[in-house]
N, C-alpha and C positions, 0 to 999 in steps of 0.2 A: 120646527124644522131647523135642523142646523146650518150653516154654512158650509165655505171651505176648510177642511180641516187637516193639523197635520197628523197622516198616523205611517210611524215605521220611517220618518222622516221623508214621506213621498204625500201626496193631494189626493185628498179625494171630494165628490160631490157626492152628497147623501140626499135621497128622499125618503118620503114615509115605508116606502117599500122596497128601495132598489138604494145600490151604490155602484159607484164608478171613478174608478181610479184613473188621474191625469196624466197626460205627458210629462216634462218638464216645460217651465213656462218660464220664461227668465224676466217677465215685468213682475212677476209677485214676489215679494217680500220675502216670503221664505225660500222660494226658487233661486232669487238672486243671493239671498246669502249663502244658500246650499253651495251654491255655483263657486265661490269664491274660497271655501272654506275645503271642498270635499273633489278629490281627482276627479274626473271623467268617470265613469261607470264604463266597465268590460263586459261581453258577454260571450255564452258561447252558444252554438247551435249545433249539434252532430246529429246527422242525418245519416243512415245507414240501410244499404238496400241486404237483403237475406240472399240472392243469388247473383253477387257479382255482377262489371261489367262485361261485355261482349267484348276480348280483351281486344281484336282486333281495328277496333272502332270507336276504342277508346284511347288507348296508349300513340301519344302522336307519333314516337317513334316507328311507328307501325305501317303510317302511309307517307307516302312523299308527296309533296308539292302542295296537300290540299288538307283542311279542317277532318280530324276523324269526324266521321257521320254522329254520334253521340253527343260532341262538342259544339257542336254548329248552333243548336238553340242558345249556346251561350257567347257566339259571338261577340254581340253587341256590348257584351260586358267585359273583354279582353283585358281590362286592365286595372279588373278587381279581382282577376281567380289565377291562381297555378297548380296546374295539374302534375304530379309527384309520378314519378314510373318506377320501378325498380325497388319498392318498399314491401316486407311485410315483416313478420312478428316472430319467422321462424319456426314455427308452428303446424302443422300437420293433422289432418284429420276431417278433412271435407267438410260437406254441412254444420259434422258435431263444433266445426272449430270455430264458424260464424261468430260466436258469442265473444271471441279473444278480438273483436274488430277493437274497441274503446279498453278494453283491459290491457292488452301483449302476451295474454296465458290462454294455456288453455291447460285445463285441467281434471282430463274425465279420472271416472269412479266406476269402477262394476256392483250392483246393489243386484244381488242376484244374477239375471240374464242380461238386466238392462245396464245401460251406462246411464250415470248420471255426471252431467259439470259442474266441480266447484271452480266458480272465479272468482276473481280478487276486483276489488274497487276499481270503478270503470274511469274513464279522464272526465267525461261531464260528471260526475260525484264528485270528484277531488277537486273539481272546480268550484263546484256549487262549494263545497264548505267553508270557501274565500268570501266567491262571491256573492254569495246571497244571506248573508250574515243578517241584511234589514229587509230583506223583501217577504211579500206574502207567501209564498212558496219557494222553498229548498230547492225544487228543479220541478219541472214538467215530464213527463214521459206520455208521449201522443204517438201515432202509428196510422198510417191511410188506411188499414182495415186491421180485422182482429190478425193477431198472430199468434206466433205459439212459445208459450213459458220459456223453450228450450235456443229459442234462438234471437229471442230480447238482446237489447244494444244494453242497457246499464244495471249495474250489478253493485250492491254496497257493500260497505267494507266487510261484512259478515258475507259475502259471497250468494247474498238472496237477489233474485232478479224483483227488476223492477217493473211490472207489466205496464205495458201501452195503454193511456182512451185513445179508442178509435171514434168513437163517437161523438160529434162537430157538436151535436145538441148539449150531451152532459159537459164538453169543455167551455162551452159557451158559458152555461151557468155557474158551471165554480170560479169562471173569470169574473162574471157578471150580476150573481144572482147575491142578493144580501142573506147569507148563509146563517146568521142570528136570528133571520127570522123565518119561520116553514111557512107560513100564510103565503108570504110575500114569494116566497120561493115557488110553491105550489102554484099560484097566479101569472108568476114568467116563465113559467116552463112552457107553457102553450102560445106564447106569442103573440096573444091576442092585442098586449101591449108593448109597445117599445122598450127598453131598460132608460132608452134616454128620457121618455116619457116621465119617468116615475121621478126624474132628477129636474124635470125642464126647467121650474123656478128657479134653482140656483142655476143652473146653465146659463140663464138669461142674464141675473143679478152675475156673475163672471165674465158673461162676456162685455159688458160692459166696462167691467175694469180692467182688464188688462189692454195693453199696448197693441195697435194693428197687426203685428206679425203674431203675434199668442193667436187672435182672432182667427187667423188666416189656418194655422197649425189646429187648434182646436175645433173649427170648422171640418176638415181633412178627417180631426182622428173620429169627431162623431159620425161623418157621411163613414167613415169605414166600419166603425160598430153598427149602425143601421142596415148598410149592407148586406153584411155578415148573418145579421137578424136574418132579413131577407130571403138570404139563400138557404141558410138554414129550415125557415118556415116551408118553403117550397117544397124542399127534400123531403121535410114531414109531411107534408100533404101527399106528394108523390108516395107514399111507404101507403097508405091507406086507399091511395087510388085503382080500383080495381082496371085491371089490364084485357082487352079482347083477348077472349083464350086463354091470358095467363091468370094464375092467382093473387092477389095481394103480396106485394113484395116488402109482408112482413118483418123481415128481417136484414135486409138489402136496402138502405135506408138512400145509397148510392151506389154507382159507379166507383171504383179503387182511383182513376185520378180525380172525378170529382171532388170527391173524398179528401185527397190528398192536395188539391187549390183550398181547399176549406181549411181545413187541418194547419197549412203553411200560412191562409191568414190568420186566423186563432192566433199562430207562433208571434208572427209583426207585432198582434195589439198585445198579446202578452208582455213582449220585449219594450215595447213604445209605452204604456204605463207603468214598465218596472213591477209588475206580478212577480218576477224571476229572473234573472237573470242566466240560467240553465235551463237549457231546453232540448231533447232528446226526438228525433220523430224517425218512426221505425216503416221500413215497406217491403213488408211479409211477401211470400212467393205467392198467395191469394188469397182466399175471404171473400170481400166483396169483386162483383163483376170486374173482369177488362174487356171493356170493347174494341176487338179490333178488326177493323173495316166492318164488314155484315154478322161478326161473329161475335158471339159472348163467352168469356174465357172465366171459367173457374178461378183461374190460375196459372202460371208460368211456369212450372216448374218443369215441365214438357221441353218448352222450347230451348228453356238453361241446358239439356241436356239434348243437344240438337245432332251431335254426331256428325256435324260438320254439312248436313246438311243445306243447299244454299234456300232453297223455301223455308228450312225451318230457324236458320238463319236470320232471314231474311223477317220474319216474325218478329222472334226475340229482339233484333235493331228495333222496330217500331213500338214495340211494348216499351223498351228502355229509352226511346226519345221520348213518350211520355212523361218517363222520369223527369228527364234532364228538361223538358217542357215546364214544368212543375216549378222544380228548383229554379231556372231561370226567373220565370216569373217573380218569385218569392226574393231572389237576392235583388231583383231592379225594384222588389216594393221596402227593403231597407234599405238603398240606396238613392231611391226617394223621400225618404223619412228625415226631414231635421231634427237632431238629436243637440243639441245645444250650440256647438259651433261646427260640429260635426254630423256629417249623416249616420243613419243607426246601422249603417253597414261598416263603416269607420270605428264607430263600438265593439263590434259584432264578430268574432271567429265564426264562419261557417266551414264545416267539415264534411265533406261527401265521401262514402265510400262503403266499403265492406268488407269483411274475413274470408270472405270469395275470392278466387283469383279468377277461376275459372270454371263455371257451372260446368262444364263439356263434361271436363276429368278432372273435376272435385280439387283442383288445386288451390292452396293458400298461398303460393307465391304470384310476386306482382300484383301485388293488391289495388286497384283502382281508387284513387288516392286526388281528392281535389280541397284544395283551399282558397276559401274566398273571405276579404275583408279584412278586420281587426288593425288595421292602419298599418298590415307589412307590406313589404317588397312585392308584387303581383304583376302580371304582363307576358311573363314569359313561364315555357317550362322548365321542370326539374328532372334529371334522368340520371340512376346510380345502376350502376352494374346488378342484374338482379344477384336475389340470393346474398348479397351482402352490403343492403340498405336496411336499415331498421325502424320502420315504422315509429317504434317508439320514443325517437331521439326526435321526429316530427313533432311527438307532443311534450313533451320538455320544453322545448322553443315556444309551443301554445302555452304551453304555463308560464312561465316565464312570461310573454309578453302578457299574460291576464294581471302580472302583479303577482304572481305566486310562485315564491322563491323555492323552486326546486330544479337541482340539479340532474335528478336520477327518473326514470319512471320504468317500470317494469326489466324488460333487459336491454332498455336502452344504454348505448356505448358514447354518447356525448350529445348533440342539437345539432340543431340546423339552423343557425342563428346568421352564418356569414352569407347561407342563401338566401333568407327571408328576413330579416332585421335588417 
């Protein structure tokens, strides 16, 4: 059995059957040389919902005196996120133009009766090509439930979408499963045994040598992989469990925000051992269940399309405070993450939004627009006259502050660097 070893200049612990990649550890020898020799690590996360927010509930210009209702779960985080009004892509074409959220294009094709989109390289891909030059993976593309090919967040430079895992089990193992070997793969797919299990001898022999706070930090990131097992296994159990009355819910492995806490911590341990440093998570109009109150919901696509109705309204708010449920969580668990002298939200762009302005009447303007982390300006909101704010000059500034020297991105007309730098 080997030790700790360096591979892709990042730690990992191996057992006979499993591997597992480390945080940063700053008492180890090569952490600390790492440290001294190589910037900080950037990362980014764009998160993108397929039917827009509820614009009224979102845009704070919207109410006076008081938190839009959508914003509220993120209270407590005031003064790591800003939310953007008055941005989009200029762009046109409802649902079909979804996919120009991370591009600035949009660019249908008739093949026949049908359209088809070509898009051009998304901002998490032009990212990743900086910044994941040493990590295990080029980027991530994960999604709370299955979606559909045509309304995927990232697209590569040949214009091929990049499809979502929706599924907490299969991300689990290509983060976790030692992929050289099938035995061993085949053995932790069922969970009968921990991944930390298969590593504990060195886990032991490491914990021993590093410094009390490494302890303290590696401590954390294993109770969070175990976890994660955890809840995981449960879900699996649950899919097999037969229901009074109902059938095996075969194919329904969860709930869509279940789903989607699972998925968002996946993202954390991805980011926390340096898997990737790009990370994509997609939330399709439905697939798996939404539960809301007594109901079980296919899907949302209904209530996106509410006709101003106030009950249906009134739906749509509570389906999308799951979202923002969701997200909140996930940015307070990289904002509890020490990442060297910084927390992993201090690292970290997170982007929220959509190519949706407005499910009602399929608008792409005002596009729902939240920025959280990456060590800028945050606290307050941003508000441009609609219709002539450009979304894309938002992400120029993100690149740019990742270290990636680009001036231009799609049809962006300059950054947003005096707002947020």
């Amino acid at each position: 059995m080997s030790r700790v070893v360096e591979l892709n200049r990042r730690q990992f612990l191996r057992g006979a059957s499993g591997m597992i990649a480390l945080p940063l550890l700053q008492s180890l020898p090569l952490a600390t040389a790492a440290s001294k020799s190589v910037a900080p690590r950037q990362c980014l996360v764009c998160v993108g919902t397929a039917l827009g927010m509820y614009p009224r509930e979102w845009h704070p210009n919207e109410v006076v005196g008081r938190t839009p209702k959508l914003l509220e779960p993120m209270n407590a985080l005031r003064e790591h996120f800003t939310v953007i009004s008055g941005l989009d892509h200029g762009v046109n074409g409802g649902h079909k133009a979804t996919p120009a959220f991370l591009s600035g294009v949009y660019q249908p094709e008739f093949v026949g009766d049908s359209i088809v989109v070509r898009n051009q390289i998304t901002l998490d891909q032009l990212a990743a090509k900086t910044l994941c030059r040493d990590t295990r993976f080029h980027s991530l593309q994960l999604g709370a439930s299955p979606g559909q090919p045509t309304q995927t967040l990232s697209w590569d430079e040949n214009g091929v979408p990049l499809l979502p895992e929706s599924d907490p089990i299969k991300v689990f193992n290509r983060l976790f499963v030692d992929d050289v070997n099938p035995q061993a793969a085949s053995r932790s797919m069922d969970f009968k045994r921990s991944v930390l299990d298969l590593v504990a001898d060195d886990a032991r022999l490491l914990q021993k040598e590093v410094a009390y706070e490494d302890r303290e930090k590696l401590e954390a990131y294993f109770s969070s992989i175990r976890d994660v097992e955890k809840r995981v296994a449960r879900q699996q159990e649950w899919v097999n469990t037969p229901k009074p009355g109902v059938p095996p819910l075969l194919e329904r492995a969860t709930t869509f925000h279940e789903n989607l806490d699972l998925i968002f911590e996946l993202t954390a341990l991805a980011l926390q051992h340096d898997s990737t440093r790009v990370i994509t998570v997609e939330l399709p109009q439905g697939g798996l269940p939404i539960i809301l109150g007594e109901n079980q919901l296919s899907g949302y696509h209904g209530q996106s399309h509410h006709g101003k109705d106030p009950e249906v309204v009134e739906e749509l708010i509570e389906i999308e405070l799951m979202h923002m449920n969701s997200l909140a969580k996930f940015i307070s668990r990289l904002d509890g993450t020490h990442d060297g002298e910084a927390s992993l939200l201090d690292r970290t762009q997170v982007l929220f939004g959509s190519g949706l302005g407005n499910g009602s009447s399929h608008s792409n303007k005002n596009l729902p627009v939240l920025l959280a982390g990456g060590g800028l300006k945050h606290g307050r909101d941003l508000e441009f006259e609609e219709g002539k704010g450009t979304l894309s000059n938002l992400y120029v500034t993100m690149l740019q502050r990742l270290g990636i020297e680009r001036e231009t991105f799609a049809k962006s007309t300059g950054n947003l660097n005096a707002q947020l730098v």
